[in-house]
N, CA, C and O atoms as CSV, one atom per row, in Angstrom:
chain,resi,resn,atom,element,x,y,z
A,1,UNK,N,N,98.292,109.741,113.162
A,1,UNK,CA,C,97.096,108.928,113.203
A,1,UNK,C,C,95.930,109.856,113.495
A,1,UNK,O,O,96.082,110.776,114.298
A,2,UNK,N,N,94.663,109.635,112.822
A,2,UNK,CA,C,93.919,110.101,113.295
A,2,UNK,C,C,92.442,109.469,113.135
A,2,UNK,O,O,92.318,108.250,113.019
A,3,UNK,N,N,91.568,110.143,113.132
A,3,UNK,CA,C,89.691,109.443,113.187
A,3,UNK,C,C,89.497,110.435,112.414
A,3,UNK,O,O,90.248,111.348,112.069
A,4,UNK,N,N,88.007,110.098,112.063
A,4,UNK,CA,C,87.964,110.452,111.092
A,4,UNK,C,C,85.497,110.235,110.623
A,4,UNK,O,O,85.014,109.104,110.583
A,5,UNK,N,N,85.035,110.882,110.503
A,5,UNK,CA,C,83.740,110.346,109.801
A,5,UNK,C,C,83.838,109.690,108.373
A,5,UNK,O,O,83.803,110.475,107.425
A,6,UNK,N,N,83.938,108.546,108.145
A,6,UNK,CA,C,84.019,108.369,107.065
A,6,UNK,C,C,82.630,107.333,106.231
A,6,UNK,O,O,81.878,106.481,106.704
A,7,UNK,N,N,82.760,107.873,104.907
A,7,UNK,CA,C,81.596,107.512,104.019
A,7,UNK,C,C,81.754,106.500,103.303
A,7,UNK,O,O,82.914,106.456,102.892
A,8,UNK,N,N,80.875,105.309,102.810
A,8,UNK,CA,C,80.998,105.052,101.814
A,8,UNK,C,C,79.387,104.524,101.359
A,8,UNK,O,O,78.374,104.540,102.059
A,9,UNK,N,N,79.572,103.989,99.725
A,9,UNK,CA,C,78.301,103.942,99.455
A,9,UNK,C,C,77.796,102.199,99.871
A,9,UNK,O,O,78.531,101.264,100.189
A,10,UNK,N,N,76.102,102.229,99.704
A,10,UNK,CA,C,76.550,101.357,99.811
A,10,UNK,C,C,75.181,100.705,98.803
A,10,UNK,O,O,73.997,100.778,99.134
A,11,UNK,N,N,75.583,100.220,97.822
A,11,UNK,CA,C,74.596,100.191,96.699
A,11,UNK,C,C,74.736,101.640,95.947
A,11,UNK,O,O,75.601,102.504,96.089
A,12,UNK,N,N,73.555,101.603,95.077
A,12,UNK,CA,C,72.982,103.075,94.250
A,12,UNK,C,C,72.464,103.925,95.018
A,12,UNK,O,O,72.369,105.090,94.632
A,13,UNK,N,N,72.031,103.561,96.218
A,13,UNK,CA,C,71.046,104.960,96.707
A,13,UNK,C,C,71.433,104.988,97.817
A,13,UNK,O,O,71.421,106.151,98.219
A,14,UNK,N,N,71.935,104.001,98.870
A,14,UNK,CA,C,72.553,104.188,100.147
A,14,UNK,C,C,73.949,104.382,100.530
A,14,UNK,O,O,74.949,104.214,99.831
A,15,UNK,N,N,73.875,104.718,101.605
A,15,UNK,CA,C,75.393,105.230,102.101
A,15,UNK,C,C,75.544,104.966,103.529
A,15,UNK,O,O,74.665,105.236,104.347
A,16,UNK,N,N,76.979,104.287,103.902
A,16,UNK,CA,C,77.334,103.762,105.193
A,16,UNK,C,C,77.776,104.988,105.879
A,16,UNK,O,O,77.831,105.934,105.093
A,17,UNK,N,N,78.080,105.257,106.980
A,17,UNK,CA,C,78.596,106.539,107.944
A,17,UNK,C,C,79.548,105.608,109.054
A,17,UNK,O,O,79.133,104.519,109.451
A,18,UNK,N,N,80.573,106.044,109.399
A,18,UNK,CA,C,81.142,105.389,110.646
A,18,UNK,C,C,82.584,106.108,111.107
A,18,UNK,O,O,83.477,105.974,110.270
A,19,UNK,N,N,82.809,106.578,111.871
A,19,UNK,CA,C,84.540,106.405,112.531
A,19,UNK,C,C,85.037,105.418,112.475
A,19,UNK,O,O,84.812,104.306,112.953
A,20,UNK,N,N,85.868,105.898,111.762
A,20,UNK,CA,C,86.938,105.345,111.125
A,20,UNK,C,C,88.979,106.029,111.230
A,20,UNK,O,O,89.543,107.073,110.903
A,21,UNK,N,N,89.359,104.903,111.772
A,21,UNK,CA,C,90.898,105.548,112.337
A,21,UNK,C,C,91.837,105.428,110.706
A,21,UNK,O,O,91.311,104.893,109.730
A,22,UNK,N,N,93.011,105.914,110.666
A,22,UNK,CA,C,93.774,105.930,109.629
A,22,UNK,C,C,95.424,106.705,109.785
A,22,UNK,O,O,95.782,107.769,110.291
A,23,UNK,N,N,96.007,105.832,109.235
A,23,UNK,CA,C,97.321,106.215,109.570
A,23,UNK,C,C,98.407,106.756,108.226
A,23,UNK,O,O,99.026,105.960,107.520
A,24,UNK,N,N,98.462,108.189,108.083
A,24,UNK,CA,C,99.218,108.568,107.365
A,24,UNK,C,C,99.963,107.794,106.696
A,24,UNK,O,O,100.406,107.049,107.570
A,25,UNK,N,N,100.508,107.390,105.493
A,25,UNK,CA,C,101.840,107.275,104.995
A,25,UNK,C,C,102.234,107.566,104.054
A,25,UNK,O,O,103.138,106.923,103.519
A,26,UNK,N,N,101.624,108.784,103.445
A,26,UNK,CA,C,101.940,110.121,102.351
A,26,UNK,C,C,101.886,111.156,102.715
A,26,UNK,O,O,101.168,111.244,103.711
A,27,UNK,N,N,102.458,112.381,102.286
A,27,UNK,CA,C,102.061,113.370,102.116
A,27,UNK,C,C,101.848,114.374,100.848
A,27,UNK,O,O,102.840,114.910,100.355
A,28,UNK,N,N,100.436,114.644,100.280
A,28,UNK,CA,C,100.560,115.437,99.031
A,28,UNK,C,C,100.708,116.632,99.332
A,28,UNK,O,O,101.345,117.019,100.311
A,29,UNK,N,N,100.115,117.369,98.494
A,29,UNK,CA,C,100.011,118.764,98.955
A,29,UNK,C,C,99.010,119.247,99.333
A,29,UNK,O,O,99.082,120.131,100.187
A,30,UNK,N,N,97.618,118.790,98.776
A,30,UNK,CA,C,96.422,118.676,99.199
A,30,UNK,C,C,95.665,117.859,99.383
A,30,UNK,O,O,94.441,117.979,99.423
A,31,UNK,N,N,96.675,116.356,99.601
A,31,UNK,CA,C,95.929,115.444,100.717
A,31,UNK,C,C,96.544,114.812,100.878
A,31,UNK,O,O,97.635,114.946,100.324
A,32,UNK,N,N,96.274,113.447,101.906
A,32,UNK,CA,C,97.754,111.989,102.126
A,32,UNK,C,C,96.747,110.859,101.413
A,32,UNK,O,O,95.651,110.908,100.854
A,33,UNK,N,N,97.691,109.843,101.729
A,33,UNK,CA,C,97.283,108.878,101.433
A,33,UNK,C,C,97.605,107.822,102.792
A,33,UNK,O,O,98.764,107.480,103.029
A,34,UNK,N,N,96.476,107.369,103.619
A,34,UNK,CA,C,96.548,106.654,104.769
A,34,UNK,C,C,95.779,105.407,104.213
A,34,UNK,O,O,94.948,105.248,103.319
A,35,UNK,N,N,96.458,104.521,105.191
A,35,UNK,CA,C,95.617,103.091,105.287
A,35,UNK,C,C,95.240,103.080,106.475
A,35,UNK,O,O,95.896,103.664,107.337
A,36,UNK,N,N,94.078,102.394,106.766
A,36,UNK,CA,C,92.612,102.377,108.005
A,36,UNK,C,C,93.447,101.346,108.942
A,36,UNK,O,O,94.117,100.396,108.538
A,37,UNK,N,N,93.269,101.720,110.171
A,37,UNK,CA,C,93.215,100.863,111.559
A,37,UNK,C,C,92.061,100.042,111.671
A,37,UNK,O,O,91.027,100.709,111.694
A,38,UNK,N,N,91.900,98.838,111.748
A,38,UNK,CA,C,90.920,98.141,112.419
A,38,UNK,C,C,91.016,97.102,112.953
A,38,UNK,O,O,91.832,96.241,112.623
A,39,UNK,N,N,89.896,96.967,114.212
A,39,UNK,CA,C,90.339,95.895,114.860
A,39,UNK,C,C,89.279,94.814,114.479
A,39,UNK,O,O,89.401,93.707,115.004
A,40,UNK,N,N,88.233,95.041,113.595
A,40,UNK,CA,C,87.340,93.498,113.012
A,40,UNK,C,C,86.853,92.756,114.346
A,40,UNK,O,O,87.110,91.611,114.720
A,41,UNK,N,N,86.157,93.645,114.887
A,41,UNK,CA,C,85.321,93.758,115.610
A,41,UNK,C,C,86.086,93.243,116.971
A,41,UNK,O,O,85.414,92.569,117.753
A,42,UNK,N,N,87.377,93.508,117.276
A,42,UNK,CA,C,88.118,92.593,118.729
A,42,UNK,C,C,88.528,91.369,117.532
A,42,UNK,O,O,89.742,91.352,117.325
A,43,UNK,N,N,88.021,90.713,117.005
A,43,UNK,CA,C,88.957,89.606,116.511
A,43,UNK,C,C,90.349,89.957,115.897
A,43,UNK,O,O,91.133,89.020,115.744
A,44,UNK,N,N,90.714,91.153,115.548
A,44,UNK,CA,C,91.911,91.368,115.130
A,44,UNK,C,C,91.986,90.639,113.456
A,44,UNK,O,O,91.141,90.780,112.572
A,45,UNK,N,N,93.561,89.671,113.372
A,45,UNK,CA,C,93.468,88.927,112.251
A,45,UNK,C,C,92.943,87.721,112.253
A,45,UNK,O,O,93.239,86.959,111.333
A,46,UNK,N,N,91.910,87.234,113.457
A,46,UNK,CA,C,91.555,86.090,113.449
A,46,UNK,C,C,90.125,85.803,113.154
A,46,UNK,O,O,89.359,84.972,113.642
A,47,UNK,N,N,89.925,86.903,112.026
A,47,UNK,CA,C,88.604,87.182,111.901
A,47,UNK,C,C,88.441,86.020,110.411
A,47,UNK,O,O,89.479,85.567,109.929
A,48,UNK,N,N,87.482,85.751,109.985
A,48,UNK,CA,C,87.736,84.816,108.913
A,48,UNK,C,C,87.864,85.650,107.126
A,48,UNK,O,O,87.187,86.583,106.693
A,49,UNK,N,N,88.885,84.938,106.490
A,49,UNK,CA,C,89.508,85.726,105.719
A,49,UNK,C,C,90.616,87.250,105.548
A,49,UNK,O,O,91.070,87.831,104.563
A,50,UNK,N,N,90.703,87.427,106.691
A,50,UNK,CA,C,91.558,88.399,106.782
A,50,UNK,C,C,93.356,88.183,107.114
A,50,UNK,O,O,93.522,87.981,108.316
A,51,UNK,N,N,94.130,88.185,106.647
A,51,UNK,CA,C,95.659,87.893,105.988
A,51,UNK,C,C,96.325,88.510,107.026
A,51,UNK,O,O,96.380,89.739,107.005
A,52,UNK,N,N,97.000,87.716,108.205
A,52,UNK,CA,C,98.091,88.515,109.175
A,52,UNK,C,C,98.646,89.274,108.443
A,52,UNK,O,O,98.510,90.482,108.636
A,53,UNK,N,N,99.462,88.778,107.351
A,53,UNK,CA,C,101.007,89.237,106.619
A,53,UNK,C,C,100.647,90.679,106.049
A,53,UNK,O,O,101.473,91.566,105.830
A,54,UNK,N,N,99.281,90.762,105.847
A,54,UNK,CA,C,99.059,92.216,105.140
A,54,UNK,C,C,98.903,93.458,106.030
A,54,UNK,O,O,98.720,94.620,105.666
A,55,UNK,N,N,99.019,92.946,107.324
A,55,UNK,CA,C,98.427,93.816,108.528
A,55,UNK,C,C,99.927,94.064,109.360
A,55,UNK,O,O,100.922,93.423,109.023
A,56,UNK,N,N,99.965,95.053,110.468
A,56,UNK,CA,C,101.280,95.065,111.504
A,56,UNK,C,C,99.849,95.356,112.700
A,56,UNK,O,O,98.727,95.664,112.298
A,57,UNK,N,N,100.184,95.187,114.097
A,57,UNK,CA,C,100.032,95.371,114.906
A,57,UNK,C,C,100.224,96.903,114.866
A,57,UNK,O,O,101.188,97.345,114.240
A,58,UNK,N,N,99.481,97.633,115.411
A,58,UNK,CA,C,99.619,99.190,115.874
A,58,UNK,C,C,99.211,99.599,117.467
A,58,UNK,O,O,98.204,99.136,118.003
A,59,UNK,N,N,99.981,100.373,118.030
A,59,UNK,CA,C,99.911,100.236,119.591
A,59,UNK,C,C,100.157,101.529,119.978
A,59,UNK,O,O,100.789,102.313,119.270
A,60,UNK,N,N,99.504,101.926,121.514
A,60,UNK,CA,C,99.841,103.103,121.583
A,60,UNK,C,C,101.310,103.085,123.227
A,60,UNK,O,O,101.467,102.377,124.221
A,61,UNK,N,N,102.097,104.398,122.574
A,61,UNK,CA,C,103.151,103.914,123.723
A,61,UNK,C,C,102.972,103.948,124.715
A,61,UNK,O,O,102.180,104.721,125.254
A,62,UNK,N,N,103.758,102.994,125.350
A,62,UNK,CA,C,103.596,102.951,126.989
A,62,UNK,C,C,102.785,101.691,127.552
A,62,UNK,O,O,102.809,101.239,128.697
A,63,UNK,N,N,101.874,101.130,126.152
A,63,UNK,CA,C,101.535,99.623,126.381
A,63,UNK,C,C,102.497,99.159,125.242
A,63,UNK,O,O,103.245,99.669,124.407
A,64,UNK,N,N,102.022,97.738,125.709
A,64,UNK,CA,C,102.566,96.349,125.003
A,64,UNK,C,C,102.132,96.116,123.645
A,64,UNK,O,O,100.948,95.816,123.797
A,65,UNK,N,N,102.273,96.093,122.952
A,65,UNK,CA,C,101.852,95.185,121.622
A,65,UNK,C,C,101.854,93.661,121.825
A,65,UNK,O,O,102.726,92.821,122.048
A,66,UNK,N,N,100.396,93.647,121.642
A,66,UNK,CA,C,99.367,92.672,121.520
A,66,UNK,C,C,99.153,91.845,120.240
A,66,UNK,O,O,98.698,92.298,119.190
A,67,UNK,N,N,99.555,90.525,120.465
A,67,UNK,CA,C,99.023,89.558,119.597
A,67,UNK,C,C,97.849,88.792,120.262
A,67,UNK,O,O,97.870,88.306,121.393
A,68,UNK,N,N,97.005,88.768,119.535
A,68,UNK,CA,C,96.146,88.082,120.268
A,68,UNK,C,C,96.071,86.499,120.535
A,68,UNK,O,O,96.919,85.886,119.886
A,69,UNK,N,N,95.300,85.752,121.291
A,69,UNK,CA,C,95.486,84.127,121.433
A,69,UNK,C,C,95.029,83.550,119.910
A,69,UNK,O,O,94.077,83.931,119.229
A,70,UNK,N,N,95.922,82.615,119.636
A,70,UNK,CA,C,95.802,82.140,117.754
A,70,UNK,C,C,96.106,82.556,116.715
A,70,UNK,O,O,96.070,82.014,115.610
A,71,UNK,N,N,96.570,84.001,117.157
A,71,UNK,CA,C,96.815,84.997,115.714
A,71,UNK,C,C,97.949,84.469,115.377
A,71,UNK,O,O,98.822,84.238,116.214
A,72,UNK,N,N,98.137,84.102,113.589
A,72,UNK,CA,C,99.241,83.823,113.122
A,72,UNK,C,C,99.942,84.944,113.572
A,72,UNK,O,O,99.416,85.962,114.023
A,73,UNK,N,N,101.723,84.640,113.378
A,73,UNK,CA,C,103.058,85.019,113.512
A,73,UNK,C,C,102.961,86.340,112.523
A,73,UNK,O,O,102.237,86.143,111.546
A,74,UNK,N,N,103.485,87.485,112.592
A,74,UNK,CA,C,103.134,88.728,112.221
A,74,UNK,C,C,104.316,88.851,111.199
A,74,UNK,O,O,105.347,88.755,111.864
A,75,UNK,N,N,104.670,89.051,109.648
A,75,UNK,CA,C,105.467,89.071,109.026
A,75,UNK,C,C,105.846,91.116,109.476
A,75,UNK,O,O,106.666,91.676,108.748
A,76,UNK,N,N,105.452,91.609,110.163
A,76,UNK,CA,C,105.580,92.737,110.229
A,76,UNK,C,C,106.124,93.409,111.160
A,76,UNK,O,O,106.261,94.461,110.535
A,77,UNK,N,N,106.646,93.675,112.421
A,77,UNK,CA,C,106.784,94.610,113.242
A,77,UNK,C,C,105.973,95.545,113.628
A,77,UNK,O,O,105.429,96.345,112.866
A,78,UNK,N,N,105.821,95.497,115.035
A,78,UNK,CA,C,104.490,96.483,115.444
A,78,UNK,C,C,104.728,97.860,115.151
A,78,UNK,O,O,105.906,98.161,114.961
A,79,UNK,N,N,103.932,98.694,115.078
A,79,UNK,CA,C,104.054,99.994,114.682
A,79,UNK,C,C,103.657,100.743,115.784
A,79,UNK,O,O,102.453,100.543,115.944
A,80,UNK,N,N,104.202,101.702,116.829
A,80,UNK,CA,C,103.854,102.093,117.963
A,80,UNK,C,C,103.440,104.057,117.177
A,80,UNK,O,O,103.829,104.752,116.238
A,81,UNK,N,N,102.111,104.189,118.732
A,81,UNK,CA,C,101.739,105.490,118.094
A,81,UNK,C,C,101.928,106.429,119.414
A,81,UNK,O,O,101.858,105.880,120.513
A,82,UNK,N,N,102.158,107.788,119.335
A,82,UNK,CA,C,102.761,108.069,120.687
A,82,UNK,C,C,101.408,109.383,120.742
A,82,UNK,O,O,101.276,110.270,119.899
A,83,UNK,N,N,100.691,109.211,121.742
A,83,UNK,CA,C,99.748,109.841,122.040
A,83,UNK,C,C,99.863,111.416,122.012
A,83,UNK,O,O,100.886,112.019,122.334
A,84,UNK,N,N,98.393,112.159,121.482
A,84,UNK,CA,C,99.003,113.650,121.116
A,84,UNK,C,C,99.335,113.984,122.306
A,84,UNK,O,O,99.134,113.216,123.246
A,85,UNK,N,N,100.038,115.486,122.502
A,85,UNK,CA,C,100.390,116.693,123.647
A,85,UNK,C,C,99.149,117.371,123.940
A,85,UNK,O,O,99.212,118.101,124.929
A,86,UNK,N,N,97.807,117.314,123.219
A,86,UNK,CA,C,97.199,118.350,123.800
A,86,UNK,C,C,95.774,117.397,124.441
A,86,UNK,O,O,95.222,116.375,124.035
A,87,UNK,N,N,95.547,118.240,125.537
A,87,UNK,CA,C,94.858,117.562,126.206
A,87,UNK,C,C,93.513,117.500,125.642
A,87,UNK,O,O,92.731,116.550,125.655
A,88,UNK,N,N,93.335,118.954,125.023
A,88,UNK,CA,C,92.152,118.961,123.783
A,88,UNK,C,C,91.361,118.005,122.887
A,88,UNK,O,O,90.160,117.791,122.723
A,89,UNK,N,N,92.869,117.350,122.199
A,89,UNK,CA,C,92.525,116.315,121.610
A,89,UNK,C,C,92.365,114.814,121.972
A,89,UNK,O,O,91.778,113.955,121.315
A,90,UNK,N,N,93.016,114.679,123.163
A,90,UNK,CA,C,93.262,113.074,123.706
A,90,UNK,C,C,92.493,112.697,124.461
A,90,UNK,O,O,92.707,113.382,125.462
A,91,UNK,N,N,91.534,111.896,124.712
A,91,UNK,CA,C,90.707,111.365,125.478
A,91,UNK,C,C,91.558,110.541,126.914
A,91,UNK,O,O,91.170,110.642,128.077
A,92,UNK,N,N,92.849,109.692,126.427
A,92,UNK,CA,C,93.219,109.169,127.091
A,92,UNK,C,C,92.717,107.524,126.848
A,92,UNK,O,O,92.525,106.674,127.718
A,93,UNK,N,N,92.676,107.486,126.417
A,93,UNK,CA,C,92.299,106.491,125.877
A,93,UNK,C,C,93.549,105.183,124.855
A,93,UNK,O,O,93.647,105.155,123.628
A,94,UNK,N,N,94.276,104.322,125.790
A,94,UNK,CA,C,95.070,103.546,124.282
A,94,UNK,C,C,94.189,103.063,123.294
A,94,UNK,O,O,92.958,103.071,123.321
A,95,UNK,N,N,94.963,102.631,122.397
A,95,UNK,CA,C,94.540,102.195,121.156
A,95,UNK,C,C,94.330,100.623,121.603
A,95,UNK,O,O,95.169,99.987,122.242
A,96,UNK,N,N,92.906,100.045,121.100
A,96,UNK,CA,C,92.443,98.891,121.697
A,96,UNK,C,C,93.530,97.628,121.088
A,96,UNK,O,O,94.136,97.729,120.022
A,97,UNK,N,N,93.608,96.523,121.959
A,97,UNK,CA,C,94.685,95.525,121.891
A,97,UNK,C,C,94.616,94.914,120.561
A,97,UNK,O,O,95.649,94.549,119.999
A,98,UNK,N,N,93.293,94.764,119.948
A,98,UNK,CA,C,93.019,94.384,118.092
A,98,UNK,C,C,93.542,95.066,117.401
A,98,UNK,O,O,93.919,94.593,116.330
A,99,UNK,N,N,93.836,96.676,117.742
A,99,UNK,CA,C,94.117,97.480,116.389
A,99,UNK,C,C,95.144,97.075,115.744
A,99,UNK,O,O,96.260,96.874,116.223
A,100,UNK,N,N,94.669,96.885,114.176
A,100,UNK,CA,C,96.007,96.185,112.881
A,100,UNK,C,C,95.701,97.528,111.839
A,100,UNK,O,O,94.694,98.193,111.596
A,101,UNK,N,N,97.059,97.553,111.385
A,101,UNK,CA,C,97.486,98.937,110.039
A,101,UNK,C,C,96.784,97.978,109.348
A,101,UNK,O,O,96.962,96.865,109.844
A,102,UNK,N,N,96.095,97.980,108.448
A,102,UNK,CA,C,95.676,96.994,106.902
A,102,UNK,C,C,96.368,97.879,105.633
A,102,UNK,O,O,95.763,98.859,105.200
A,103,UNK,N,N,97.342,97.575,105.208
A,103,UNK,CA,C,98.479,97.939,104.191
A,103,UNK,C,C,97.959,98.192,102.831
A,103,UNK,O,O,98.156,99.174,102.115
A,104,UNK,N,N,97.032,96.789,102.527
A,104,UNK,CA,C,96.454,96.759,101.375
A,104,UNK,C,C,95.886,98.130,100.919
A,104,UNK,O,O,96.548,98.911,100.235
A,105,UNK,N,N,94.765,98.347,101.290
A,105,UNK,CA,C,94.460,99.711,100.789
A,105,UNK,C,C,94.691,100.853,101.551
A,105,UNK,O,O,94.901,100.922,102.762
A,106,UNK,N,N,94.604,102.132,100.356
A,106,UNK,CA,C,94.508,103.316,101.354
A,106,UNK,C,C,93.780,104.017,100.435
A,106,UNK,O,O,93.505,103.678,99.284
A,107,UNK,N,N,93.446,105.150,101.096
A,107,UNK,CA,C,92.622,106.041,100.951
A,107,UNK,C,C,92.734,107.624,100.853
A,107,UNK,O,O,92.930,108.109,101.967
A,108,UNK,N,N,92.672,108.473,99.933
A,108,UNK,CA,C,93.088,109.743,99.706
A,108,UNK,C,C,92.333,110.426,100.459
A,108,UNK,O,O,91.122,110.459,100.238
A,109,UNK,N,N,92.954,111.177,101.603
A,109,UNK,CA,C,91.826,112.096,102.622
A,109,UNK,C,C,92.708,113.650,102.643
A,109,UNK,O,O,93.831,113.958,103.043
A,110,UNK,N,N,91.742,114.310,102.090
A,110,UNK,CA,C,92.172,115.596,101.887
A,110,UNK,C,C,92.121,116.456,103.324
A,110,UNK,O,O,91.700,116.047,104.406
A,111,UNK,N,N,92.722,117.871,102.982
A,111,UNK,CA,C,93.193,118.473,103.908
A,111,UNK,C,C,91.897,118.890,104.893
A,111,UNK,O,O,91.735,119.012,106.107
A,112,UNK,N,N,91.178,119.020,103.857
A,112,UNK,CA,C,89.927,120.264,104.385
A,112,UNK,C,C,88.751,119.103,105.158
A,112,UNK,O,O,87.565,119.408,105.284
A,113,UNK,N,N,89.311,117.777,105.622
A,113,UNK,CA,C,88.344,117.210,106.062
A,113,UNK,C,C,88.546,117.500,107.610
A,113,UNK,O,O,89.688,117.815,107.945
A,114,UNK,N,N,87.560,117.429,108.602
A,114,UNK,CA,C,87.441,117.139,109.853
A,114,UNK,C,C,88.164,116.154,110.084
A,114,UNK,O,O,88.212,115.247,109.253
A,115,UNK,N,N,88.996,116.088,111.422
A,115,UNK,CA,C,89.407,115.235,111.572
A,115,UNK,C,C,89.997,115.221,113.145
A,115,UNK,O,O,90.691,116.163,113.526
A,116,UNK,N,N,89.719,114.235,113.927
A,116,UNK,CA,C,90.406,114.237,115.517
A,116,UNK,C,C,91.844,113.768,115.331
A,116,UNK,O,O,92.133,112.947,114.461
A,117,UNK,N,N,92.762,114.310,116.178
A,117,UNK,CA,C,94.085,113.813,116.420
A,117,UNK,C,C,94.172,112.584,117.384
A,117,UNK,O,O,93.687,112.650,118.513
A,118,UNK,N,N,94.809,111.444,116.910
A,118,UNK,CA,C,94.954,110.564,118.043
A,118,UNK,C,C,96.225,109.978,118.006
A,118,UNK,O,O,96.488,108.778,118.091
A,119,UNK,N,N,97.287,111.287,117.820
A,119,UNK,CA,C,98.505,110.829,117.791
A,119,UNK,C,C,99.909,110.666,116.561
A,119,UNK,O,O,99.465,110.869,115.431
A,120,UNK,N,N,101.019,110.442,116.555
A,120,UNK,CA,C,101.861,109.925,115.416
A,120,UNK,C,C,102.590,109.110,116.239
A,120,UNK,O,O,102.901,108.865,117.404
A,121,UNK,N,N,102.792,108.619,114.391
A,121,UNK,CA,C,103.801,107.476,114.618
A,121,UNK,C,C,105.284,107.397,115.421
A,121,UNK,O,O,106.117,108.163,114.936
A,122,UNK,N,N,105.649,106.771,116.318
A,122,UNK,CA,C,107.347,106.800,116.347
A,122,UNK,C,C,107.963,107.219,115.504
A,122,UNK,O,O,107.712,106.799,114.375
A,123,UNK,N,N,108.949,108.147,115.668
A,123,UNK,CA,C,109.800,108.958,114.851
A,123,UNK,C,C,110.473,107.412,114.393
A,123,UNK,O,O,110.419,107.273,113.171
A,124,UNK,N,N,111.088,106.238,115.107
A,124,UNK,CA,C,111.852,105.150,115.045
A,124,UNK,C,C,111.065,103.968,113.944
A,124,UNK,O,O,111.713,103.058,113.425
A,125,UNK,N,N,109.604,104.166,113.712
A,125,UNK,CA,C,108.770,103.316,113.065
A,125,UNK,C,C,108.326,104.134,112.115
A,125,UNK,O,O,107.151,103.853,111.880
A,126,UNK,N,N,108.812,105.249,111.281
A,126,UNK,CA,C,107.945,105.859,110.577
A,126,UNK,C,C,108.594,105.214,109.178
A,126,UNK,O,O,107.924,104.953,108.179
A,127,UNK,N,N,110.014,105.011,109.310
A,127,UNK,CA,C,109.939,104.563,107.803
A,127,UNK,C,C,110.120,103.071,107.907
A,127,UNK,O,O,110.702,102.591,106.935
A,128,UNK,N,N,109.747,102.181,108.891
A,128,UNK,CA,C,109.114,100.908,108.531
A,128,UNK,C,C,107.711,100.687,108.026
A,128,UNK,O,O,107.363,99.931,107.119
A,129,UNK,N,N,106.923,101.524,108.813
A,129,UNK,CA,C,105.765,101.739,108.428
A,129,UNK,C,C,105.559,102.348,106.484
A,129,UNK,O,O,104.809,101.864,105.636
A,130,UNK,N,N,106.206,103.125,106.389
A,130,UNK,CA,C,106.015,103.371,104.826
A,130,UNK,C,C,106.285,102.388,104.126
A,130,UNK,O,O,105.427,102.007,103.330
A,131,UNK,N,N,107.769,101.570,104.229
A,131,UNK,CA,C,107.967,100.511,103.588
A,131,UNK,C,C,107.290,99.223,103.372
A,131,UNK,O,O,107.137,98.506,102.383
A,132,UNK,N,N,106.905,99.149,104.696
A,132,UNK,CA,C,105.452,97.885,104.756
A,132,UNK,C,C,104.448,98.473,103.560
A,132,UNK,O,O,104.034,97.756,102.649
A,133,UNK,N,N,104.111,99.930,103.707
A,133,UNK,CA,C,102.835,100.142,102.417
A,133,UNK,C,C,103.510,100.018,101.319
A,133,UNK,O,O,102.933,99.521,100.351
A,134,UNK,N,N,104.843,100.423,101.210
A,134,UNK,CA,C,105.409,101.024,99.621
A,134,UNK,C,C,105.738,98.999,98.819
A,134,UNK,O,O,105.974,98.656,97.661
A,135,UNK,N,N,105.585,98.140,100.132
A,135,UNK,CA,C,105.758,96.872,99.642
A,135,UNK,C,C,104.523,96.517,99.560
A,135,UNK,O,O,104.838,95.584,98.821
A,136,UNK,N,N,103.177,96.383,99.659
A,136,UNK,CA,C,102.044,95.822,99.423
A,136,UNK,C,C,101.489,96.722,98.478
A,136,UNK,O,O,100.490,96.306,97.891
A,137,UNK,N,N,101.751,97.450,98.294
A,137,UNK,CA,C,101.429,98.509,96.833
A,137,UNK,C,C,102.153,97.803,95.814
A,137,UNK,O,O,101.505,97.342,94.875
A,138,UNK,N,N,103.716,97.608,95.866
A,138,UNK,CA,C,104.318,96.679,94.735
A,138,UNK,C,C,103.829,95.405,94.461
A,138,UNK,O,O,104.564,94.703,93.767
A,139,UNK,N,N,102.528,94.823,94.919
A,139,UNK,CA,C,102.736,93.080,94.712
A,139,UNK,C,C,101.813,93.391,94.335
A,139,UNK,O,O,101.043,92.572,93.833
């Protein structure tokens, strides 16, 4: 897992800027392919229009995985993230109780980008986690 500055446009002449988290679930040779963490502002999936079933819960270890009050039933299994080793990179900080994987898309982020460490996945969740993407890519 990691953060990330990320761009997009927004119209013809403007452009959005923001941190932005993202969680591996490729590897090329000169880049992956991750889908974005977000928590939709604290509402999680109870934000309007946004699809539990396409999302898993993501958590960092040592807390709980969090559903929030109302959130539909999670067709997914939480995905736990185990905080980096170096003190360099970790603020200390868990991953806030909203954060959801969003499956649907991902995004090609090459090698040579900046990027903060905030961890990997459970060795025990890494190939649920692929399969959740490698199944919302098939539909």
């Amino acid at each position: 897992m990691f953060s990330v500055l990320f761009t997009e446009n927004l119209g013809s002449t403007a452009v959005y800027s923001q941190i932005r988290r993202f969680i591996v679930v490729k590897q090329r040779r000169e880049f992956c392919f991750a889908c974005p963490v977000f928590t939709y502002g604290g509402r999680a999936t109870l934000k309007p229009g946004v699809e539990a079933d396409e999302h898993a819960i993501v958590y960092t270890v040592g807390q709980q995985p969090t559903k929030l009050e109302g959130e539909a039933e999670f067709e997914k299994l939480p995905i736990g993230v185990l905080p980096p080793t170096s003190n360099d990179a970790y603020t200390g900080h868990p991953l806030d109780p909203a954060s959801r994987i969003y499956f649907v898309i991902f995004h090609a982020i090459q090698y040579n980008v900046k990027v903060k460490d905030m961890g990997k996945v459970r060795p025990e969740d890494l190939s649920r986690l692929r399969g959740y993407w490698q199944m919302e890519l098939n539909k």
